[in-house]
C-alpha positions in Angstrom: 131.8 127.3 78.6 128.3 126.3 78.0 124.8 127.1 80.3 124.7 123.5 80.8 128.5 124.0 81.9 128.9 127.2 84.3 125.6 125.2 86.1 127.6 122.0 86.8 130.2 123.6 88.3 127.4 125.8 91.0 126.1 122.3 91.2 129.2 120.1 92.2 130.1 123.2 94.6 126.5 122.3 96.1 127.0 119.2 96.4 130.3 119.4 98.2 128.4 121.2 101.0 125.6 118.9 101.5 128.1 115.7 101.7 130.5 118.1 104.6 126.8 118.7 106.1 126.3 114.7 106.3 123.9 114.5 103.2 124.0 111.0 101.7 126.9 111.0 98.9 124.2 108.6 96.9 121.0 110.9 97.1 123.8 114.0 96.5 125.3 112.8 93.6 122.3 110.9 91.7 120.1 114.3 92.5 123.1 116.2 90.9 124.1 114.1 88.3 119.6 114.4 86.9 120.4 118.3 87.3 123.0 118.6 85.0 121.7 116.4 82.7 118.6 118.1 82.8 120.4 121.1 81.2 122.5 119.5 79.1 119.1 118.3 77.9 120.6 114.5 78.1 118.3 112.7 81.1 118.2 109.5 79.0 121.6 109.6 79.5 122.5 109.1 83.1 119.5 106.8 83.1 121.0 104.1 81.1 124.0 104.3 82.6 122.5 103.7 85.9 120.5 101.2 84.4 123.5 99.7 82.9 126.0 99.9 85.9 123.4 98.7 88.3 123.5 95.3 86.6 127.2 94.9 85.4 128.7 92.0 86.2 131.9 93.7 85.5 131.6 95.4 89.4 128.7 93.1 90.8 130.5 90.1 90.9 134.1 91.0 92.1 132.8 93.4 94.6 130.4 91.2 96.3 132.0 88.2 96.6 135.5 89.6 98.0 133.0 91.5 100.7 131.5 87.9 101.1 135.4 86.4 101.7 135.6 89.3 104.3 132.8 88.6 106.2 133.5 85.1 106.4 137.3 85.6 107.2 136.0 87.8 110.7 133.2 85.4 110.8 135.8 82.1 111.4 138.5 85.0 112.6 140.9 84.3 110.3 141.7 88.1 109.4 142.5 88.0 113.2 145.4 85.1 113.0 146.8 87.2 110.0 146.9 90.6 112.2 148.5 88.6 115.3 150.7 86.8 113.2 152.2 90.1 111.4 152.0 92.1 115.0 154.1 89.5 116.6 157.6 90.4 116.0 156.1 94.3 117.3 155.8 93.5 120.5 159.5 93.7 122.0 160.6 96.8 119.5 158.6 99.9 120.4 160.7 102.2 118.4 159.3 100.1 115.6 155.8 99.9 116.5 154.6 102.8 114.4 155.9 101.9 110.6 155.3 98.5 112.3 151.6 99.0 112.5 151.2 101.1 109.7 153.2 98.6 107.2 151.1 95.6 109.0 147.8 97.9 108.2 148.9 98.2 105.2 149.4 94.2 104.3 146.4 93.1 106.0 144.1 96.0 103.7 145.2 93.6 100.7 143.4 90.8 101.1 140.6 92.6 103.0 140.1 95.4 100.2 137.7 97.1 102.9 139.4 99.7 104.8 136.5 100.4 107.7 137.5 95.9 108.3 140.8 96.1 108.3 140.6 98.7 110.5 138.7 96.7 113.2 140.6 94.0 113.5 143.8 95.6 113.7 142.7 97.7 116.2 141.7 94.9 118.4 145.4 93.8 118.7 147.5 97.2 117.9 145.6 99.5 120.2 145.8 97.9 124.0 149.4 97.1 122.1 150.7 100.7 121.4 148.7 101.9 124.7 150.8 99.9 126.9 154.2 101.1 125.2 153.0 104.9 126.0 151.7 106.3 122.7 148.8 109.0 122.8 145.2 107.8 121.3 145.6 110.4 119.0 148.6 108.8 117.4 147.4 105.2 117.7 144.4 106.5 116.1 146.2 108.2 113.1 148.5 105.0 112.8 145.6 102.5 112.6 144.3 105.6 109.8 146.6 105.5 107.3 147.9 101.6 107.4 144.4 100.8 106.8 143.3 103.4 104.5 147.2 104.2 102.3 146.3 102.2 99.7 147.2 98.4 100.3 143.6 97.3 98.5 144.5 98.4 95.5 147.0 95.6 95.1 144.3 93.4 95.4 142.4 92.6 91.7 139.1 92.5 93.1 139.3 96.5 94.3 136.7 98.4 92.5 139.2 101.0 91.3 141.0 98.6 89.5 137.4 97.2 87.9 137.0 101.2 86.6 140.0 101.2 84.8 139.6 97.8 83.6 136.1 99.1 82.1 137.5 101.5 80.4 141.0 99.7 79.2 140.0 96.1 79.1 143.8 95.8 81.1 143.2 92.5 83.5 143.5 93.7 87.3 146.1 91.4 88.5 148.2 92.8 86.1 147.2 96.4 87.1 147.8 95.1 90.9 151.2 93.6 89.8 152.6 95.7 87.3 151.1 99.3 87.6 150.5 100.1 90.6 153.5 98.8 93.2 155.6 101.5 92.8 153.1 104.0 93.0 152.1 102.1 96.0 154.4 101.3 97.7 156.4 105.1 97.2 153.1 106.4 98.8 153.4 104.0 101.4 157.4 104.8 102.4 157.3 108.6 101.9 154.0 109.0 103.8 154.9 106.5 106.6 158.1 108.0 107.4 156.6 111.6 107.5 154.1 110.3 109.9 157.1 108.4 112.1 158.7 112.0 111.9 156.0 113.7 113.4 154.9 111.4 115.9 158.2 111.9 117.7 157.4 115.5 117.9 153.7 114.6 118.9 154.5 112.4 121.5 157.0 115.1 123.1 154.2 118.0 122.9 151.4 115.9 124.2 150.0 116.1 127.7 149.4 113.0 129.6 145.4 111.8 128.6 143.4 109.2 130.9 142.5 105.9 128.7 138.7 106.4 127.3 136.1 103.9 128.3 135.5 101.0 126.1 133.0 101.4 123.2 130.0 99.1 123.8 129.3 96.2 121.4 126.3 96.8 118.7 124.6 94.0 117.5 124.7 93.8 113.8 127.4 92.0 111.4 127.9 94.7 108.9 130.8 96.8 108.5 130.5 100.5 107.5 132.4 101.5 104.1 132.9 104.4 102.3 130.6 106.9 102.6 129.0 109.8 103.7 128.9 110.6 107.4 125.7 109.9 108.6 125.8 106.6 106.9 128.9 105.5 109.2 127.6 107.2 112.3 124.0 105.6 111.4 122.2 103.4 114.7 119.7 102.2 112.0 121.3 99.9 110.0 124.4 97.5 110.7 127.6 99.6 111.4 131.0 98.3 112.7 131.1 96.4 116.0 134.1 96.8 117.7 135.1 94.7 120.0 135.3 95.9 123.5 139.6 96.1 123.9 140.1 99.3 125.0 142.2 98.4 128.5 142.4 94.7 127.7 146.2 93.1 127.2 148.0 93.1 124.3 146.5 89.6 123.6 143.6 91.2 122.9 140.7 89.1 125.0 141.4 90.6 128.6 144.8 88.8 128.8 148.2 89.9 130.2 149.3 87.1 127.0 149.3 87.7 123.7 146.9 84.8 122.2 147.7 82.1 120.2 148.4 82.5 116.6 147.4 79.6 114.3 149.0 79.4 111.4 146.6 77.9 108.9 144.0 80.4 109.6 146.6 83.5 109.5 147.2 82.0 105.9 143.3 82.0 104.4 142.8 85.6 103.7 145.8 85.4 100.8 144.3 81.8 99.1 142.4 84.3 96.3 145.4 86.4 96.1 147.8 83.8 95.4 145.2 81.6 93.0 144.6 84.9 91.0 148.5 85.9 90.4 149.4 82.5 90.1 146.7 82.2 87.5 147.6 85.7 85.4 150.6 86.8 83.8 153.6 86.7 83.8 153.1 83.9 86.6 150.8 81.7 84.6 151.6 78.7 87.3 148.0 77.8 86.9 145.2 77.5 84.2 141.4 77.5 85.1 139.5 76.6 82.3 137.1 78.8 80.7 134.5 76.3 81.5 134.4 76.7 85.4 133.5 80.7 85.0 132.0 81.2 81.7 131.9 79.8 78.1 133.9 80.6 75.5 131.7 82.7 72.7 131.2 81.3 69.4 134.1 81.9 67.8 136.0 80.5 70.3 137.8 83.2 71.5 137.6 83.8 75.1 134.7 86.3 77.1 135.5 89.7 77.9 133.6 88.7 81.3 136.3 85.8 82.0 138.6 88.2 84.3 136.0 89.4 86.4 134.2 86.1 86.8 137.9 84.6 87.6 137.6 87.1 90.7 134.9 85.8 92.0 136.0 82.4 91.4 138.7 82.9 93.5 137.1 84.1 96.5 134.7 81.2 96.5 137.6 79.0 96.9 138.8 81.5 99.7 135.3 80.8 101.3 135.7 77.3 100.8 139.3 76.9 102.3 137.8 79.0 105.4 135.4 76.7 106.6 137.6 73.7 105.8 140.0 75.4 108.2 137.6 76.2 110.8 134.8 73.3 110.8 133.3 74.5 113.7 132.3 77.8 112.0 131.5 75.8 108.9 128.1 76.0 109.2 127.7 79.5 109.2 130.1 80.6 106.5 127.6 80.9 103.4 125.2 83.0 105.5 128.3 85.1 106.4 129.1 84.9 102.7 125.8 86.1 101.2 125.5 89.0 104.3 129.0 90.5 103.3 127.5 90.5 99.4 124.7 91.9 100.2 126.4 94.3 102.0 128.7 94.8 99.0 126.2 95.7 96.7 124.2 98.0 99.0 127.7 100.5 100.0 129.7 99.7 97.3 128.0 99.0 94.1 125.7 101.4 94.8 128.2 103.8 95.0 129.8 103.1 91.8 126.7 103.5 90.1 125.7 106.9 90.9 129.0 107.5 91.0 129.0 106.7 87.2 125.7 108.6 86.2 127.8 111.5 87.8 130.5 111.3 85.8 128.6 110.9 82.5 126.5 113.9 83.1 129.4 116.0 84.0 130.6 114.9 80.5 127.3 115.8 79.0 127.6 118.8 80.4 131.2 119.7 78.7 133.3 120.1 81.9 135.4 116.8 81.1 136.2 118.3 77.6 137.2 121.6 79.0 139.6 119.4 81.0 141.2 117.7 78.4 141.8 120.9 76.5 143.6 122.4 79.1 145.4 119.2 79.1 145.8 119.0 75.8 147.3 122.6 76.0 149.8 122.0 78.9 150.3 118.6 78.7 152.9 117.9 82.1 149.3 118.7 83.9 148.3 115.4 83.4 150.0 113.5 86.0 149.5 116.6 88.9 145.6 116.7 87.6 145.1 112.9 87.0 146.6 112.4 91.0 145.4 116.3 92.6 141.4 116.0 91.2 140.9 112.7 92.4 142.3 113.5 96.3 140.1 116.6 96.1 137.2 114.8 95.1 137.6 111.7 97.5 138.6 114.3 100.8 135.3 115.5 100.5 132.8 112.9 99.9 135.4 110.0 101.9 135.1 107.7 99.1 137.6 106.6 96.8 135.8 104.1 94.8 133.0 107.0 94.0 136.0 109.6 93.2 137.6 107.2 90.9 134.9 106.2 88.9 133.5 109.3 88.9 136.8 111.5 87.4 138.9 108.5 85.9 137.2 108.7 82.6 138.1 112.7 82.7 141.6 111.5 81.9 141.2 108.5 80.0 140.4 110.3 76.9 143.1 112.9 76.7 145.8 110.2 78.1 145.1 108.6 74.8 144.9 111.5 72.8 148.4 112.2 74.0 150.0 108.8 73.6 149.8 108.1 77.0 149.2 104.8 78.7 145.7 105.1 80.0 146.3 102.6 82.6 149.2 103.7 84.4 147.0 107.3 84.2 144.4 105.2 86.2 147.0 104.2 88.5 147.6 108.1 89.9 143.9 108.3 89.3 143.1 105.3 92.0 146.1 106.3 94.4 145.0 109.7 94.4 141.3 108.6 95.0 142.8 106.6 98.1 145.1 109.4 99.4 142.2 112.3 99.5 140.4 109.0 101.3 142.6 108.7 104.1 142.8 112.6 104.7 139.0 112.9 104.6 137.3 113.6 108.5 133.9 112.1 106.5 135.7 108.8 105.7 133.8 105.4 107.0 137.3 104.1 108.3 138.3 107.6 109.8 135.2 107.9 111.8 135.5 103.8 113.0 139.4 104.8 113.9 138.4 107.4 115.7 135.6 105.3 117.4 138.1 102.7 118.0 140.1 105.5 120.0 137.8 107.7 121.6 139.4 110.6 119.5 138.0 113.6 117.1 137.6 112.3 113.5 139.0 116.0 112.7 142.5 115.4 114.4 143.0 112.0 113.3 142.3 113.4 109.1 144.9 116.7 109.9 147.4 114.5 111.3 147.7 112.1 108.0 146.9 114.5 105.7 150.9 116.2 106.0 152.4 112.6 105.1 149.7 111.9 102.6 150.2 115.1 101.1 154.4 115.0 100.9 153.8 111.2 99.8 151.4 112.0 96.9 153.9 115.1 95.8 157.0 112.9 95.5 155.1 110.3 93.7 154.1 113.4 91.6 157.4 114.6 90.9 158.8 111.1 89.9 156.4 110.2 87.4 157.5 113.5 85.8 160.9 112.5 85.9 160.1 109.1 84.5 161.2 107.0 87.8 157.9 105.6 88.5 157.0 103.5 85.1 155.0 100.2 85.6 157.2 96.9 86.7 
């Protein structure tokens, strides 16, 4: 290995610490990523790339307008009607409540995409819910954890994981979302969810009685926190999630013995873009939306690489658009709330990707993703441990999946090829793995705000997932080997 190489690997070691200290992942990695370039004597490089990825429309559009449809779905409460509607039949079956909670978690991350959101709003509902029927915070906690965090976003085109592969593939995302990754998914979600029930039953028997924590008080601020490092979650200086003060309430959720309300219509907006997108894309192909409406064909008449992701955005306009319609009296309000949750897209998400890719490609300058794909190369059944195993490692440590993807995803892409292997279904244990070392990582955004939301350690909540995550990712492991997990 090269000077340029033995000094990456000191470096990323280094910049594991800092992020466990708290250090900002973006200042850590962009810092890191100009030190290894600097000795692999290729600075221009990670330069344009951040130049590049800073301004692709590729990531920019998808991932700030579905943050924009988030914000306005809490804005008119919408995500709300869609957590009471799928809690409902939980009430009366406690023995149910926990792959209950976890599967509704799990459904409502789809539409959302951001885990810290879906978090919020199910624990509004779910944790006064679960308390009454005598589960431990701690359990509740780790519950709300790993429905919200498994994995359900990545069924949703607009997740940025899916945009990496698609970068590097040109495969659409709905039909990653639809064909590759549901039974990864969804194996993930079983194995590891009935783990978790397992040891709950032992948890619940061990634990001592624990008095019910005070209520969190309400922050101002709209914003919700995403992934990230530490101190940007925990940070009083800029808008972080607001959860609502439950803790004690009834199971409706607003201080009542009765559960509220559910209206139908709203509990049906947060799926409009989901349903216009796979309705819109193979094999479906129900609807066509012209070219025209998102971008113009090029010269030749063929149709622009930039259609898909432009279609994304598309679609959660319309979401927007069906939002207010539903709720006219929050109407008025719903492009501010539209253009905040963009904003707040680009500034925790983008900006992740980007450094996230000026990491990657000095890594690459810097000869460690060769060395990878020779041992690859050499002992070719590593690839589906690595592509999955690398990924969780990276992501339990910094608490982001989108930066671990996009960081290590094109580590694989290259020798999947060279192999004969499909480089998206590659991506797919590359992005499941990125969300599994998430959802086990005490730094994770939505691991601190579940912890918040139960007045437990971030710590306990991370080591009681990470047992289910770890089973769920080994058996999805072992039946890719064995051929049982091939794309739908």
């Amino acid at each position: 290995m090269s000077f340029a190489g033995v000094l990456a690997v000191f470096v990323v070691i280094a910049a594991i610490v800092l992020v466990v200290k708290g250090w900002d992942v973006r200042l850590v990695l962009l810092v890191a990523a100009l030190i290894i370039a600097t000795a692999a004597g290729d600075v221009p490089l990670v330069l344009r790339e951040f130049l590049a990825t800073f301004s692709n429309e590729k990531f920019v559009i998808p991932i700030c307008t579905a943050m924009g449809f988030a914000y306005v779905l809490k804005h008119t409460g919408c995500e709300r009607h869609l957590v009471l509607l799928l809690v409902k039949p939980l009430r009366h079956v406690r023995g149910l409540l926990i792959p209950g909670v976890i599967g509704v978690g799990f459904l409502v991350n789809i539409p959302l995409v951001s885990q810290t959101s879906t978090a919020v709003c199910l624990g509004a509902v779910v944790v006064p819910l679960m308390r009454a029927a005598g589960y431990s915070m701690a359990t509740i906690g780790a519950c709300l954890l790993l429905g919200a965090s498994v994995g359900g976003e990545l069924l949703n085109p607009g997740a940025p994981e899916l945009l990496t592969v698609f970068k590097e593939t040109g495969v659409p995302t709905t039909v990653q979302a639809g064909k590759y990754l549901p039974p990864l998914v969804f194996t993930q979600l079983v194995v590891s969810g009935l783990v978790f029930w397992a040891l709950s039953v032992w948890w619940e028997r061990s634990a001592k009685a624990e008095p019910l924590p005070p209520a969190p008080s309400p922050k101002k601020g709209g914003g919700e926190r995403e992934e990230g490092s530490p101190s940007e979650a925990a940070s009083a200086s800029e808008p972080s999630p607001s959860p609502p003060p439950f803790l004690g309430e009834g199971a409706g959720g607003r201080g009542s013995s009765e559960p509220e309300r559910i209206n139908l219509l709203k509990a049906l907006v947060p799926l409009v873009p989901l349903v216009l997108l796979f309705a819109a894309a193979p094999p479906f192909n129900f609807i066509t939306i012209p070219d025209s409406w998102v971008i113009a064909k090029q010269p030749d008449g063929s149709r622009n690489p930039a259609y898909s992701s432009r279609l994304i955005g598309l679609a959660m306009m319309i979401g927007v658009l069906v939002a207010a319609v539903v709720t006219p009296n929050k109407a008025r309000d719903c492009v501010k709330e539209f253009f905040s949750g963009a904003g707040y897209g680009f500034a925790n998400i983008v900006s992740l990707i980007v450094i996230a890719t000026c990491f990657g490609k000095a890594i690459e300058a810097a000869g460690l993703a060769k060395a990878l794909g020779s041992l690859i190369a050499q002992v070719p059944d590593l690839m589906q441990p690595l592509a999955a195993l690398v990924p969780l490692a990276f992501a339990a440590v910094c608490g982001s999946g989108m930066a671990s993807t996009q960081s290590l995803y094109g580590f694989f892409h290259g020798p999947a090829v060279a192999l004969g292997l499909d480089p998206v279904a590659i991506g797919s244990m590359v992005s499941l793995g990125s969300a599994t070392g998430r959802t086990m990582s005490p730094v994770a955004a939505v691991t601190l705000m579940c912890a918040m939301l139960t007045g437990t350690n971030p710590f306990t909540l991370a080591k009681r997932v990470a047992v289910p995550l770890l089973v769920g990712i080994t058996v999805v492991i072992l039946l890719r080997l064995a051929g049982l997990l091939n794309p739908i």
